[in-house]
Each structure stands twice: as C-alpha cells, then as structure tokens.
BADRENKE-696079 format. One record per residue: residue number from 1; residue in one letter; x, y, z of N, C-alpha, C in turn. Coordinates in nm, 3 decimals, decimal comma, always signed. Example, Ala and Ser with C-alpha at 12.3 -4.5 7.8 and 13.67 -1.06 7.14 Angstrom:
! residues 2
1  a  +1,319  -0,569  +0,780  +1,230  -0,450  +0,780  +1,320  -0,330  +0,780
2  s  +1,285  -0,225  +0,708  +1,367  -0,106  +0,714  +1,290  +0,003  +0,787
//
This chain:
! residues 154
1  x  +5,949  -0,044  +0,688  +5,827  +0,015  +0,741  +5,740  +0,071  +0,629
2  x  +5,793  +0,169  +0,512  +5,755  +0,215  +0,409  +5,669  +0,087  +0,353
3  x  +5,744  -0,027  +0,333  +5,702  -0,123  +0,228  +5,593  -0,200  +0,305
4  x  +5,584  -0,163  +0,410  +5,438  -0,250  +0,572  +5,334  -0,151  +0,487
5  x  +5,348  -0,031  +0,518  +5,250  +0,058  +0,506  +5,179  +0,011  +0,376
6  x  +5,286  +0,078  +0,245  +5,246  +0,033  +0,130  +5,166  -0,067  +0,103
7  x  +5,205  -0,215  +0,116  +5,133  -0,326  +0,138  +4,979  -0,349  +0,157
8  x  +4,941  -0,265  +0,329  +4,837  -0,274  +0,357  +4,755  -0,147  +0,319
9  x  +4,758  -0,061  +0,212  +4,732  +0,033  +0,158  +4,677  -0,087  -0,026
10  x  +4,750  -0,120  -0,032  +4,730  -0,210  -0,132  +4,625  -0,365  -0,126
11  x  +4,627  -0,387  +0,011  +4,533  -0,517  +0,003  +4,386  -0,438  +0,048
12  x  +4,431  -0,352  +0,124  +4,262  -0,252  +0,165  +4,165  -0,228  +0,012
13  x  +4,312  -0,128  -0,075  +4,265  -0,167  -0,218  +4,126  -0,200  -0,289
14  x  +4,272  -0,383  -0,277  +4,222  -0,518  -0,329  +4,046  -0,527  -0,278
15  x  +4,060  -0,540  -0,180  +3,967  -0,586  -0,060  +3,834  -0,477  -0,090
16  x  +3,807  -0,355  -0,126  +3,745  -0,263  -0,168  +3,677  -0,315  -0,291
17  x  +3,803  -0,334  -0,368  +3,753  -0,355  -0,519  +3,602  -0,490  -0,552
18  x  +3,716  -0,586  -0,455  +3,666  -0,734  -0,453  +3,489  -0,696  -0,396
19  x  +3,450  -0,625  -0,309  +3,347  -0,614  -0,239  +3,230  -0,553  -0,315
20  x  +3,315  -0,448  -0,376  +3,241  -0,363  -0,515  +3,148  -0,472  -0,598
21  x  +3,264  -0,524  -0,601  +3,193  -0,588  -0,783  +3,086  -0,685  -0,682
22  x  +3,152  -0,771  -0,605  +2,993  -0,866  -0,567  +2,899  -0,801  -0,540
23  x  +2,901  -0,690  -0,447  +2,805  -0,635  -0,443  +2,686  -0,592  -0,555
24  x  +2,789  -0,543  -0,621  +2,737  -0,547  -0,773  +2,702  -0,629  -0,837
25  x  +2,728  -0,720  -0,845  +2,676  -0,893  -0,911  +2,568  -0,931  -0,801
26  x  +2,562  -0,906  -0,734  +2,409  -0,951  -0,639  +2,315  -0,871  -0,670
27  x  +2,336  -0,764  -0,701  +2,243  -0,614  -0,767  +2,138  -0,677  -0,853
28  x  +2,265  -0,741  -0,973  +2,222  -0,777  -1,115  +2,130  -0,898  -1,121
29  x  +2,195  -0,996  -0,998  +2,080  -1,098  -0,975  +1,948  -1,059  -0,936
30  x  +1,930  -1,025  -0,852  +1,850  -0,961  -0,786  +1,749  -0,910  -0,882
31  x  +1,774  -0,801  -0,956  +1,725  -0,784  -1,082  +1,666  -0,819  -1,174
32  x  +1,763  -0,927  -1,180  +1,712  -1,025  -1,314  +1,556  -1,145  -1,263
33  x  +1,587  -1,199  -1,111  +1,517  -1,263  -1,063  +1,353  -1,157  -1,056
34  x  +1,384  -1,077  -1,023  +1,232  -1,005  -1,006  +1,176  -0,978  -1,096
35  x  +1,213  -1,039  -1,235  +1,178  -1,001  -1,392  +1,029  -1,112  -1,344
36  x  +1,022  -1,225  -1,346  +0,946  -1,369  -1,296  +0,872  -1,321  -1,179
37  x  +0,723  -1,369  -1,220  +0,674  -1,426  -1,131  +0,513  -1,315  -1,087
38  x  +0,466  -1,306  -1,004  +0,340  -1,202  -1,039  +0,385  -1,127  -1,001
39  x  +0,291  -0,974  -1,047  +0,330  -0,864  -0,995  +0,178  -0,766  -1,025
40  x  +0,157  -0,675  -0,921  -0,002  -0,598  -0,897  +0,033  -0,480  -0,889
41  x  -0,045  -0,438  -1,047  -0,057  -0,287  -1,057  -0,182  -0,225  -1,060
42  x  -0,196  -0,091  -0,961  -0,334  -0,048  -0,912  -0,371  +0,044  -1,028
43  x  -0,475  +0,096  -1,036  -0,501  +0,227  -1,140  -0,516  +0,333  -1,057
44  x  -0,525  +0,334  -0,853  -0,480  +0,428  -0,807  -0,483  +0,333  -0,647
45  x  -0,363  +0,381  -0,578  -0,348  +0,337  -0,459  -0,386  +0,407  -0,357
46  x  -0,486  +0,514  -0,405  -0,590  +0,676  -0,299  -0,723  +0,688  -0,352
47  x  -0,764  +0,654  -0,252  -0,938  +0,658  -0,325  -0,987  +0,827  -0,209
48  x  -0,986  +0,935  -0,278  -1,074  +1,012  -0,211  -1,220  +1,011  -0,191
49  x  -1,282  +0,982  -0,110  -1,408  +1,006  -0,061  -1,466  +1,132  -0,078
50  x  -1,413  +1,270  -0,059  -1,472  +1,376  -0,040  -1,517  +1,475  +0,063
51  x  -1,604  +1,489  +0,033  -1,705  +1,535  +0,139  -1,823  +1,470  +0,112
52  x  -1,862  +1,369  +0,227  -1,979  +1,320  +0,221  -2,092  +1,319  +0,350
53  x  -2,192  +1,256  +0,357  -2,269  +1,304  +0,439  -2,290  +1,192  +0,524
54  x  -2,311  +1,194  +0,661  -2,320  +1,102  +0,771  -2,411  +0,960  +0,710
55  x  -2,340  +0,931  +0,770  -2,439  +0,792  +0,678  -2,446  +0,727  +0,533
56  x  -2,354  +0,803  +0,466  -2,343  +0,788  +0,312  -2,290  +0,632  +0,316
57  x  -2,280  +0,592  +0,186  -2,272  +0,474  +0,110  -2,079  +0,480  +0,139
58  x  -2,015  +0,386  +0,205  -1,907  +0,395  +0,241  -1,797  +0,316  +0,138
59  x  -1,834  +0,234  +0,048  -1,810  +0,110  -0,012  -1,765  +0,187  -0,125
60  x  -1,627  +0,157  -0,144  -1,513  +0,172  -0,257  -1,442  +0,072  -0,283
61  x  -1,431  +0,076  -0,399  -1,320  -0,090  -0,490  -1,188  -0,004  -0,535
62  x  -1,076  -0,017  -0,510  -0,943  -0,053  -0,555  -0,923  -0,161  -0,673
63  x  -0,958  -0,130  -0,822  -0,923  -0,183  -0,955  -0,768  -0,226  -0,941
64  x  -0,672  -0,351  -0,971  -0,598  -0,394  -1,008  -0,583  -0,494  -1,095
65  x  -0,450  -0,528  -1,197  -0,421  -0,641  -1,263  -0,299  -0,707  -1,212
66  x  -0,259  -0,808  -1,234  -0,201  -0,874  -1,213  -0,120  -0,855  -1,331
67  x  +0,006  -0,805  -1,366  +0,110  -0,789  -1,452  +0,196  -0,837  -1,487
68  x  +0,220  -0,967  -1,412  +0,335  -1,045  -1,388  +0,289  -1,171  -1,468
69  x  +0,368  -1,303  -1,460  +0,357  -1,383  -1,570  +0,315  -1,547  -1,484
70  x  +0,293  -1,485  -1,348  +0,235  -1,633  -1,248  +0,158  -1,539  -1,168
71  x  +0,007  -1,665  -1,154  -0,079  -1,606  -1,050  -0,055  -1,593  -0,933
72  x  -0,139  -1,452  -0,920  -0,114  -1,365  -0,808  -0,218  -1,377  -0,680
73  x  -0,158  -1,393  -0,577  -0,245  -1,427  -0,468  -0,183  -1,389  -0,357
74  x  -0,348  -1,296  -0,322  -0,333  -1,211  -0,200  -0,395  -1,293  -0,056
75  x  -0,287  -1,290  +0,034  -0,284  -1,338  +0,118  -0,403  -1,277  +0,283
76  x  -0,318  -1,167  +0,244  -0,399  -1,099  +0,346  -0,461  -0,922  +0,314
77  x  -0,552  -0,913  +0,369  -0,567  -0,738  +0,385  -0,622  -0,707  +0,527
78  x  -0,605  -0,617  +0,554  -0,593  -0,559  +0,706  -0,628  -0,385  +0,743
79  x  -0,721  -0,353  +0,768  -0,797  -0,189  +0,764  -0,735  -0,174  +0,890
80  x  -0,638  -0,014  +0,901  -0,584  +0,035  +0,938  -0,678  +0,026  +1,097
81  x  -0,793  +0,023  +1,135  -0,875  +0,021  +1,214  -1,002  -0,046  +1,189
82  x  -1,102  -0,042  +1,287  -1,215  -0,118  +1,295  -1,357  -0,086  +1,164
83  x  -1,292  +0,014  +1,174  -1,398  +0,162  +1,075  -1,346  +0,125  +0,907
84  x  -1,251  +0,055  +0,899  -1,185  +0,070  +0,732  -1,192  -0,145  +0,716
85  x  -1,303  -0,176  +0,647  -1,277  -0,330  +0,653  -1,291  -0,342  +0,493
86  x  -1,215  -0,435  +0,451  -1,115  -0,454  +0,326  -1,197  -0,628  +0,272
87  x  -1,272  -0,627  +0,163  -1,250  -0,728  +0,125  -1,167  -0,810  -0,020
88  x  -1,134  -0,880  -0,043  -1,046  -0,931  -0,095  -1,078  -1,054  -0,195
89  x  -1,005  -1,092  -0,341  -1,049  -1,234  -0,395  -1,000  -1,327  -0,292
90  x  -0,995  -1,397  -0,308  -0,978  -1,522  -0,192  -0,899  -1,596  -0,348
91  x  -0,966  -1,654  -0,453  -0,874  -1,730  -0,533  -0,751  -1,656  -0,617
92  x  -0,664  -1,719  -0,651  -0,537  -1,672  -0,762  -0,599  -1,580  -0,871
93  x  -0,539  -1,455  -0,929  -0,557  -1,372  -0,995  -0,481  -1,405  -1,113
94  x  -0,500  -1,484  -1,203  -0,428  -1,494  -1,323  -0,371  -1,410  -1,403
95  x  -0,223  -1,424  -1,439  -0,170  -1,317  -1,548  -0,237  -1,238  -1,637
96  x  -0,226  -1,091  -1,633  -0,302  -1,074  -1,701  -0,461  -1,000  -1,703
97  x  -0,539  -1,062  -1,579  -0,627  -1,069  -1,498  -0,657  -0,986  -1,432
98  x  -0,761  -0,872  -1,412  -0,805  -0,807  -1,283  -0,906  -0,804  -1,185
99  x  -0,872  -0,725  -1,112  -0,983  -0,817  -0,984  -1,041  -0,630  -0,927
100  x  -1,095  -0,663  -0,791  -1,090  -0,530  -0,695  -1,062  -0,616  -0,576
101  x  -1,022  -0,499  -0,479  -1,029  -0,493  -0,383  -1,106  -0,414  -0,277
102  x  -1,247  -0,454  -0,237  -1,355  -0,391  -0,185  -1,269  -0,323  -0,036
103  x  -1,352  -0,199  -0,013  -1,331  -0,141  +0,123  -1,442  -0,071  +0,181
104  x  -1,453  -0,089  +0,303  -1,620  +0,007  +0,329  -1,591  +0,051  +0,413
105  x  -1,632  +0,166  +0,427  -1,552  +0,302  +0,552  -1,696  +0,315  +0,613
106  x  -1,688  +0,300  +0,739  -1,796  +0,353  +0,842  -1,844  +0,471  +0,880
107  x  -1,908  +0,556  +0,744  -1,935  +0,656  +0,718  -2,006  +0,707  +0,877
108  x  -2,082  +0,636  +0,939  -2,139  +0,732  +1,082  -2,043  +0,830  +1,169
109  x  -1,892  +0,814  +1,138  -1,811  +0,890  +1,202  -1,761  +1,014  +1,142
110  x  -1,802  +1,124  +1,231  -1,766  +1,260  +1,132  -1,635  +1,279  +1,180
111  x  -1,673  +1,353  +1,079  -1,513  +1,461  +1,041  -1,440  +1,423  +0,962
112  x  -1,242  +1,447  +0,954  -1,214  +1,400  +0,825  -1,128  +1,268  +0,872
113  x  -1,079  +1,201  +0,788  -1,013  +1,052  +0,812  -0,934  +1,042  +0,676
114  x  -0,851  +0,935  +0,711  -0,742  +0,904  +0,679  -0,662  +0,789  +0,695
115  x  -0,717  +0,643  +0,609  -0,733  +0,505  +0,701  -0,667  +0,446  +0,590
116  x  -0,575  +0,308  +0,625  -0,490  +0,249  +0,501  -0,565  +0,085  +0,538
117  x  -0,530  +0,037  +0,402  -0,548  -0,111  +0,410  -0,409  -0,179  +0,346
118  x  -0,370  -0,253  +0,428  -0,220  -0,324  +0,398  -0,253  -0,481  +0,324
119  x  -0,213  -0,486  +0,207  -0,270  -0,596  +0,133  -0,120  -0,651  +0,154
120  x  -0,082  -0,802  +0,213  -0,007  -0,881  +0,193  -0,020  -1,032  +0,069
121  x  +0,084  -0,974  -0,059  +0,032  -1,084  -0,174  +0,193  -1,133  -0,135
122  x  +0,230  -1,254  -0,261  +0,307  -1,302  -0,303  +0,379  -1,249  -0,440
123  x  +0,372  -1,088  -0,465  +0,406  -1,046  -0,597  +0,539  -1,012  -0,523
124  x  +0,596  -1,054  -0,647  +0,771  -1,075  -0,659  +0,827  -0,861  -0,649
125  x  +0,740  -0,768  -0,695  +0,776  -0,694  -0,684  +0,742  -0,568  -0,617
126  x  +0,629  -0,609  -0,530  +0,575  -0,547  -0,423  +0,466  -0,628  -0,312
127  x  +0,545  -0,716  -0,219  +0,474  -0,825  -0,156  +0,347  -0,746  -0,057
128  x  +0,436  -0,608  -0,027  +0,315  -0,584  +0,061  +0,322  -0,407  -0,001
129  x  +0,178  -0,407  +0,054  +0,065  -0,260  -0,044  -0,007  -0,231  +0,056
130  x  +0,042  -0,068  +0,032  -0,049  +0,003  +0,112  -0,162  +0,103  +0,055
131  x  -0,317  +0,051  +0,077  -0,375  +0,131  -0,017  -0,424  +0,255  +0,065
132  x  -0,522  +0,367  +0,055  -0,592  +0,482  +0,174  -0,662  +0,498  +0,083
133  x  -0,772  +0,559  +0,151  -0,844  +0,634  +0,172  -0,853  +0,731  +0,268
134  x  -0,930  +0,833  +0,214  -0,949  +0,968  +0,280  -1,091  +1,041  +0,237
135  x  -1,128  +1,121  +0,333  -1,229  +1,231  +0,323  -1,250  +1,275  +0,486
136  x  -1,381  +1,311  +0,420  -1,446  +1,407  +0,538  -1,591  +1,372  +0,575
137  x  -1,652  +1,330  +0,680  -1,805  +1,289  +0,661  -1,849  +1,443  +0,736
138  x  -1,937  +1,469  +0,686  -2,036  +1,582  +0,757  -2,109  +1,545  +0,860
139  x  -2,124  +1,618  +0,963  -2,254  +1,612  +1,091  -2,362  +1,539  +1,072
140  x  -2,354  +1,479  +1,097  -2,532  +1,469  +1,134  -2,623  +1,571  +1,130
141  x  -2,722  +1,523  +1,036  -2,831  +1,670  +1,008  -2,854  +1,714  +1,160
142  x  -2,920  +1,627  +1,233  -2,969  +1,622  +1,353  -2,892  +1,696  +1,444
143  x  -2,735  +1,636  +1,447  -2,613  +1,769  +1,556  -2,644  +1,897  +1,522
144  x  -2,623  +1,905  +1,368  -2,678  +2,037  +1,321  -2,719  +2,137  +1,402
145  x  -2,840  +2,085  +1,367  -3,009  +2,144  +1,407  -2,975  +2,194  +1,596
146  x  -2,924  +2,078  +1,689  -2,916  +2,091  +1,780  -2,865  +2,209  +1,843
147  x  -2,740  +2,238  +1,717  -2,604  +2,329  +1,773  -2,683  +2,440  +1,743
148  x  -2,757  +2,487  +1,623  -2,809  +2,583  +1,556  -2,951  +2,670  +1,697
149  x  -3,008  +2,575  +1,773  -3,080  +2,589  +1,825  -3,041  +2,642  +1,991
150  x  -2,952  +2,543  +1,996  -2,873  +2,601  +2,149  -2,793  +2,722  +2,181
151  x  -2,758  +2,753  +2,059  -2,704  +2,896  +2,030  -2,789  +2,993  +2,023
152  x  -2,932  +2,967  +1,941  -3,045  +3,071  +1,954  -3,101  +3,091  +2,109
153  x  -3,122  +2,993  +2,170  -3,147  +3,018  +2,335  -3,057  +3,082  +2,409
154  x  -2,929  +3,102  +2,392  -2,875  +3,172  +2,465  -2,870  +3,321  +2,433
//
C-alpha cells in the first residue's frame, strides 16, 4: 500500500514537472515569434480636449509609427459612439513610417465626455488599440444668457 501511495506521489511529480517546462517552452516561442513583423507605437494614446467651447473645432490626430520590421495595416477603427468618428490611412504604413489617425468629436454636445476609438491592425504586438479622448464642452453662449435671465424674473 505504502509503495501504491509512493508511486502515485511520484508520477504526479513527474507529470508537474513535464507540464512546467512546456509550458515554459511555449512562453519562449511565443516570445521569440512576436520579435517579427509590424508593430504601432503612439506618442500618446489620450488626447485631452480641455475645456472648450460649444461649437469648437473638434478634430484631433493621434501621431504613430510603425516600429516593427513589416508593413503595418490598420484594418479597422470604430468611435466609441456616433459623436467620436475616427479616420484612418487606408494604405500599409511602412517600417519605420508614420502616419495619424484623425478623430472629430461633435463638439455641439455639452458637458464633459469621455469617448474611445478601437483601432483593429495586424501588429504582431498589439492587434487591437484603444485610443480616448476626453474633455468638457461649455454651454452654449445662448443657454447661458437664457438661464441668467430666467433667474432675474423670478
């Protein structure tokens, strides 16, 4: 009975060890493979807006290069909503190479926001990117004036 126990105390072991290391050798592949192939680095993945004013100029670019050693091509981008629309190169971004990625926020909506654009590329080491933006748009001069006035009548 001693020598049952023993046994399967010993192949559990085995069986531990064996799992370790592949695991570990798939690590290293893994690794080594994502060395190849393109890869997109931003100079910031948060564009603050601020505080701006109803109606302001909504249109911000996202600067990137392509870092990797095969062109990079973005497949898709996608604004978190109707208000955040994302444009994009359409051709391959060569090694090396940088591009933008346009976004125009529909400044007529006040208050503050907080909207992402999901860029789907083919880079070996981040296929999909999430960029934001954020701020705050101010009132409308005009609400303003309104609120300022309806309060004096009462």
């Amino acid at each position: 009975m001693k020598k049952i126990i023993l046994l399967s105390f010993a192949l559990i072991g085995i069986l531990t060890l064996s799992v370790a290391q592949t695991a570990e050798k798939t690590e290293t592949v893994k690794a080594a493979t994502n060395t190849k192939g393109a890869k997109i680095e931003f100079e910031s993945k948060t564009i603050d807006y601020g505080t701006i004013e109803n109606g302001a100029d909504g249109n911000r670019e996202f600067k990137f290069t392509n870092t990797g050693d095969a062109p990079l091509v973005i497949t898709n981008a996608k604004g978190s909503c109707g208000c955040t629309v994302p444009t994009w190169p359409r051709t391959p971004i060569a090694p090396g190479a940088s591009d933008v990625i346009k976004v125009r926020y529909a400044t007529n909506r006040t208050g503050g926001f907080s909207k992402t654009v999901t860029l789907t590329t083919n880079a070996v080491d981040s296929p999909s990117v999430r960029l934001r933006i954020k701020g705050t748009v101010k009132p409308k001069v005009e609400d303003t004036k309104e609120t300022e006035t309806k309060e004096e009548v009462h």
